[in-house]
MARGU-87425 format. One line per 10 residues: their letters; for each residue x, y, z of C-alpha. Coordinates in steps of 0.5 Angstrom, whole numbers. Layout:
N
a> X:Y:Z  ... $
! end
This chain:
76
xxxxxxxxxx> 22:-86:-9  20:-79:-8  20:-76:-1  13:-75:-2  12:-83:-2  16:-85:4  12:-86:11  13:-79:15  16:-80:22  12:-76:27 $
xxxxxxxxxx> 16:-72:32  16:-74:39  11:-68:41  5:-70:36  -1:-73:40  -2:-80:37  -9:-78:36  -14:-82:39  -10:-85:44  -7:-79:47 $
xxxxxxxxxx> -16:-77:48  -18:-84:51  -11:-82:57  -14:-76:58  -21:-78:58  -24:-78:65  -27:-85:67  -31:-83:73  -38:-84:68  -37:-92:67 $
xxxxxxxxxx> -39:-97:70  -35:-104:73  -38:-108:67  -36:-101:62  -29:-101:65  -28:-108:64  -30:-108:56  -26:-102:55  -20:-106:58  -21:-113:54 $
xxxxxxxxxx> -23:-107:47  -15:-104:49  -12:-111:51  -15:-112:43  -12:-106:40  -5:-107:44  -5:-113:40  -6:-111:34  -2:-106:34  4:-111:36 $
xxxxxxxxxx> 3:-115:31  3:-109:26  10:-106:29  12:-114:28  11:-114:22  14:-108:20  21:-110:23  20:-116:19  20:-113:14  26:-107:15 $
xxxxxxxxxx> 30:-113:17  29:-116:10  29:-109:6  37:-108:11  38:-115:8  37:-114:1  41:-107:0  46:-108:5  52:-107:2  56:-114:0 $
xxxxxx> 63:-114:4  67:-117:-2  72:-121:2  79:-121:2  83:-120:-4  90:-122:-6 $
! end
């Protein structure tokens, strides 16, 4: 596998795109009822984001499984 193929991690001082605006945004202008679909809209997106992290633990647990090294066992 090249490097190039390999996912890029970022550095902790990259912004995380969309969510780190949303944080910023000033939420004066929304109404009660706005505020409440933004809040269902997130606790959606929170799970989604959950599951695809699950799913990726799975996984890198089943690749550690597959090429962990094998302990030969006691030789005599």
């Amino acid at each position: 596998m090249d490097d190039d193929d390999r996912p890029r991690r970022r550095s902790p001082e990259v912004e995380l795109g969309a969510a780190s605006l949303l944080a910023s945004e000033s939420l004066e202008r929304y109404s009660l009822d706005e505020l409440d679909a933004r809040v269902v809209l997130l606790e959606t997106e929170i799970e989604r984001i959950r599951a695809h992290r699950r799913a990726s633990q799975a996984h890198m647990l089943a690749a550690d499984a597959l090429f962990k090294p094998r302990n030969p066992g006691p030789t005599s």
